[in-house]
Structures are given as C-alpha cells and as structure tokens.
Residue, then its C-alpha position, 0 to 999 in steps of 0.5 A: x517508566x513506561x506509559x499507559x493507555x486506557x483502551x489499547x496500545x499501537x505500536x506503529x513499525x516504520x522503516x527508518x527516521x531522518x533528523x534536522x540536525x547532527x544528532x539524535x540529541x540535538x534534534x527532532x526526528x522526522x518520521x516517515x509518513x509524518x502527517x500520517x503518523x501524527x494524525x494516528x497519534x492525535x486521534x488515539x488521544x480523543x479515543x484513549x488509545x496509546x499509539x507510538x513509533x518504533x524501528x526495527x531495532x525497538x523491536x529487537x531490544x525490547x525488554x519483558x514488559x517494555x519497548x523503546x520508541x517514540x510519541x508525539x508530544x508537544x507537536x514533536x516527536x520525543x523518544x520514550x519508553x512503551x509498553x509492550x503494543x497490543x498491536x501492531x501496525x507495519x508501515x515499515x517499507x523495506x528497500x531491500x529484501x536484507x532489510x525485509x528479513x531484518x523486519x521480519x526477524x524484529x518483530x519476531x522477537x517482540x512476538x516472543x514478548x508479547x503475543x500482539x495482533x498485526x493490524x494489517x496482513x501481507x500479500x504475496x508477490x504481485x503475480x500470485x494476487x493476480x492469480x489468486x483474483x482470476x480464480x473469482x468469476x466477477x473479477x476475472x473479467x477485470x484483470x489484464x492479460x498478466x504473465x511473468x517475464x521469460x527473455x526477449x523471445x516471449x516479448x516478441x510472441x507477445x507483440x505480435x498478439x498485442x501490436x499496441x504494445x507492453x507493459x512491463x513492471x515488477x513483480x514486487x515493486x511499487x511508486x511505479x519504479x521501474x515500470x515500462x512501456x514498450x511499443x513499436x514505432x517509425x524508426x523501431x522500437x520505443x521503451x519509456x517509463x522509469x528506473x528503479x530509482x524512479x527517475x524517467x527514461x527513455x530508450x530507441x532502438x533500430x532492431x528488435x536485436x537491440x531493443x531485446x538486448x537492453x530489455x534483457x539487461x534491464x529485466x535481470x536484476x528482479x522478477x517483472x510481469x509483461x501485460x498488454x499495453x492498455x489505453x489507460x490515459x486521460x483526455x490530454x494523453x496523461x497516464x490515469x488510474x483510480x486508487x480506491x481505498x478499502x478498510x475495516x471499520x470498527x466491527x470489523x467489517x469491510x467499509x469502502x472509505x473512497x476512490x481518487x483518480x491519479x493523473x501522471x505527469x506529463x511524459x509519464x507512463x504511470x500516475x503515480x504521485x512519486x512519479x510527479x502525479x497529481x490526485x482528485x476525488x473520482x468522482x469530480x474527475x469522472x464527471x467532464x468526461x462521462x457526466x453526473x450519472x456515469x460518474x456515479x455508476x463508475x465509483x459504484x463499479x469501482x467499489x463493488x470490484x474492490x469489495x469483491x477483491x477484498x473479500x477475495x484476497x481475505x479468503x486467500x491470504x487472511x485477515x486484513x485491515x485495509x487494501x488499496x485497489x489500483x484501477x485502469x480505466x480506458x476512454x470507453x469506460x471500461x474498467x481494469x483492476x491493476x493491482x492490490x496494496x497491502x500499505x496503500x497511501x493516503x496522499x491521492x485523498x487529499x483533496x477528499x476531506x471526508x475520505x482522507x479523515x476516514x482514512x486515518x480513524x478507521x484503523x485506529x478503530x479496527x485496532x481497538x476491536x483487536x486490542x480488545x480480544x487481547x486484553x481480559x475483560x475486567x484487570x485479572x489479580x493471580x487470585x481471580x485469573x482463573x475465574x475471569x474469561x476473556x472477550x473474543x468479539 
C-alpha cells in the first residue's frame, strides 16, 4: 500500500543506483548524490512532506495512483510503493542524449497520471543562456567574449585578437569535461585541460598546422564555444572560480543562499571538484587577497549579478527553483559571470554550515508552496467537490 504524507509528496528523479552486493536483494542501494539525498528525506520528516527516489523506469510503469521507488528508512534505503508525487524534483544526470530523451519520455508518462509540478525547470544549451544574458545591460558587462566553435580557421583569427589565449568548452558539458586552454608558446603551441572522461591532458605542437588538426578531431564529437583566456587563477597560479547559489525560499521568492570559491588542482585548467578541486566560503577565501572590506564588497558583487541572472534567466526560460552562478575573477578583482546551472551541487558548501543547511531546506520549502497549489484546500468528497475552490498562492 502506498504511504501517505500530511503536507505533500516529492517525488526526487535520479539517474541511476549502484548496490554494495550481487543483487538488488541482497543489498542496500547507494544512490547518487547520497548525503543529499538522505539530508532531503530527513528534513521532509520534520516538515511532514513525503519525499522518495525514483528512476526512469518508476516513472515509465507507474500505475493510476501509485509509482515504485525508494525512502529512506532506518538509515537505509528500502524500495517502496508511493504515491503518485505532487512534485517532482529532477536530479537525474543524463550521460547521454538517448538517455536524456529516455528521462523526458518517463516523466512524460508519470505527467499522464498525475499533473505534478517540476520543481526546478531547465536551461537551454550553454550559448543560448549566454545569449539570453548579454540582452540585460548590467550583466552584459560581466560575460566573456563567447562564440561557437567553427575549425581551426576562427581559432587562428581569434588568437591573433587574443595573444593570451583560448578557452575552449562544450556547449552542454559540465564537471569541466573536456574543456581546454589553448596558448601559444616557445616551442608552438600548447593545449591542456581535460577529456571527456575527465581525465587531464596535455598536448604540444610545433605548427599551427598540427595544433589545428587534433583541435579539429578533438572538437568534432559535440558542439564547443571558444572565449578569451581569462586570468582566472589564484595567487599560487591554481585555476579559481566562485559558485554562488541562488534558490527559492518559502514564498517563492529568490533568496541568495551563499557563495563558495573553488580552487583546481594543481596543473588544472579548471577548479572543479570532480577535477580534483577543492571549496571554501568566498568570503574567508576572499579576505588575504583583497582584505575585510573588499571581501565584503565582492560577495555583494557576486549576489547582485546572480539575483539579476536569475531574474533574467526566468523571464526567458520560466520558473526555476535554483540556479548555480559560476564566476571567474581575475587578480585586479574584476568579476566574470561564466556559466548557469540549473542542478547546481552543494558540495563547494561544505565548509559553510550555514549555507550548506540552507541549501537543502529550501527546496524543500519551495516544494511545499507548489505542493499546495496542487492540493484542494480542504479533502474534497464527489458530493462537496464542486463547492471546494482550490489554493493558488
């Protein structure tokens, strides 16, 4: 029989789940984003909402009133039977654009069951988030010099405006997969950063004849954007770059819930954790370099910018219930606005208490208005149903 929840039911998509033994049977699952997962399910206790897990293939075979998946019970996750969610959270990563489609089509599906509220909505590709930004005059200011990726002719037009160098990246990636520094040096040219399975690389070519070559075999499996080679690195030479996070609070308003600076690891072009990198609060990170009072300035820079994106990306792309902002600053201060993630992380807030506790209840909070303009005021017999209006907060 399926549970029941006094305020709301969540209903949390992930990609996939892993087990510590030979079978589902015979073992506990480990789910993806695991402490996150479990921290969302304590705190929908404490506030009376059910919150579950479920794959894509829950969605697909979900019956009229009930969907497969799991809770946490006991410290561990137990499958279960669910009611049909009230809204749904997609934390799912797709590895693939087969997979992608394979989440789309399931949740599909579980939307001709039950009309459910998406927490959270979805950005476009990374180009069109630029574009849609450098249409707002305060933060066209902030955002590179961004263009697609069209052969190794543009690159070499673009050097000779940039002696610094290039940054190459894709179009849709993230964790800093097969991003790219491109320079000129010595001995010819330079290309490091990483592959798409995240590994680090680096490459040396005598000729731009042979640098543009591999760059053209290297670019060819999926779109990539080209940008000036900023001077984004701390005062040891580390790649370095601000993750603030920006989320919806209770009412529906956007709230800044904090900002963490990432330092890649050594070698690195990007600071990505999955790349080796390692988080701070931006504050405390801020301060040696810039002291008290430009710190301070700088974490009210970096939340203005990522309230103005935020309103900015709404009023392109609809409702949203978080974004992470990714920022590049450069030694003088000056502040860049990289990127927009609609499923931003919470690991760079790790060190950041209060941020990192925020960071979980808020969504939560924000489920629970839209879990209620999806429920009837009062429980509705067929009798009073016609009498009984609906709250639309």
């Amino acid at each position: 029989m399926a549970e029941t929840a006094r305020t709301g039911i969540l209903g949390i998509l992930i990609s996939q789940r892993r087990f510590d033994g030979a079978g589902e049977r015979e073992a506990s699952p480990v789910m993806p984003e695991d402490d996150f997962c479990r921290r969302l399910c304590a705190y929908g206790q404490t506030i009376g909402m059910l919150v579950f897990l479920f794959c894509a293939s829950h969605a697909a075979a979900a019956g009229e009133t009930a969907i497969g998946g799991y809770a946490l019970r006991g410290g561990e996750w137990r499958p279960g039977s669910f009611p049909l969610p009230d809204v749904v959270y997609d934390r799912a990563l797709p590895a693939s654009a087969a997979e992608a489609r394979r989440f789309r089509h399931a949740l599909a599906r579980l939307k001709q069951r039950k009309r459910y509220a998406l927490l959270n909505g979805s950005l476009p590709g990374k180009l069109d988030v630029f574009r849609a930004m450098a249409h707002d005059d305060a933060l066209r200011p902030l955002l590179p010099e961004t263009e697609p990726y069209e052969g190794a002719g543009q690159l070499a037009r673009l050097l000779a405006r940039h002696p610094g160098g290039l940054f190459l990246k894709p179009a849709a990636g993230m964790h800093g997969k097969g991003a790219l520094r491109l320079l000129a040096d010595a001995e010819g040219w330079r290309a490091d950063g990483r592959d798409r399975h995240n590994r680090p690389l680096a490459c040396r070519f005598r000729t731009w004849e042979a640098a543009g070559a591999w760059l053209e075999r290297f670019a060819s499996a999926a779109p990539y954007l080209v940008q000036p080679c900023l001077r984004l690195t701390d005062e040891e030479g580390r790649a370095f770059d601000v993750r603030a996070l920006l989320q919806k609070d209770a009412v529906g308003r956007w709230t800044f819930t904090g900002a963490a600076v990432r330092r890649g690891g050594a070698g690195s072009v990007t600071a990505n954790l999955h790349g080796g990198g390692t988080a701070a609060a931006a504050a405390a990170a801020f301060r040696p370099r810039f002291g008290e009072a430009g710190a301070a300035e700088l974490v009210a820079r970096v939340r203005r910018a990522s309230e103005r994106a935020g309103a900015c990306l709404e009023a392109h792309f609809g409702r949203f219930a978080e974004l992470g902002l990714d920022f590049g600053l450069e030694p003088d201060g000056r502040l860049w606005l990289l990127e927009a993630n609609a499923k931003p992380g919470r690991a760079s807030f790790a060190a950041d208490a209060e941020a990192a506790e925020a960071a979980v209840r808020r969504p939560l909070d924000y489920a629970m208005l839209l879990a209620s303009r999806q429920r009837p005021l009062f429980p509705t017999t067929r009798i009073q149903r016609r009498y009984i209006q609906e709250v639309h907060p």
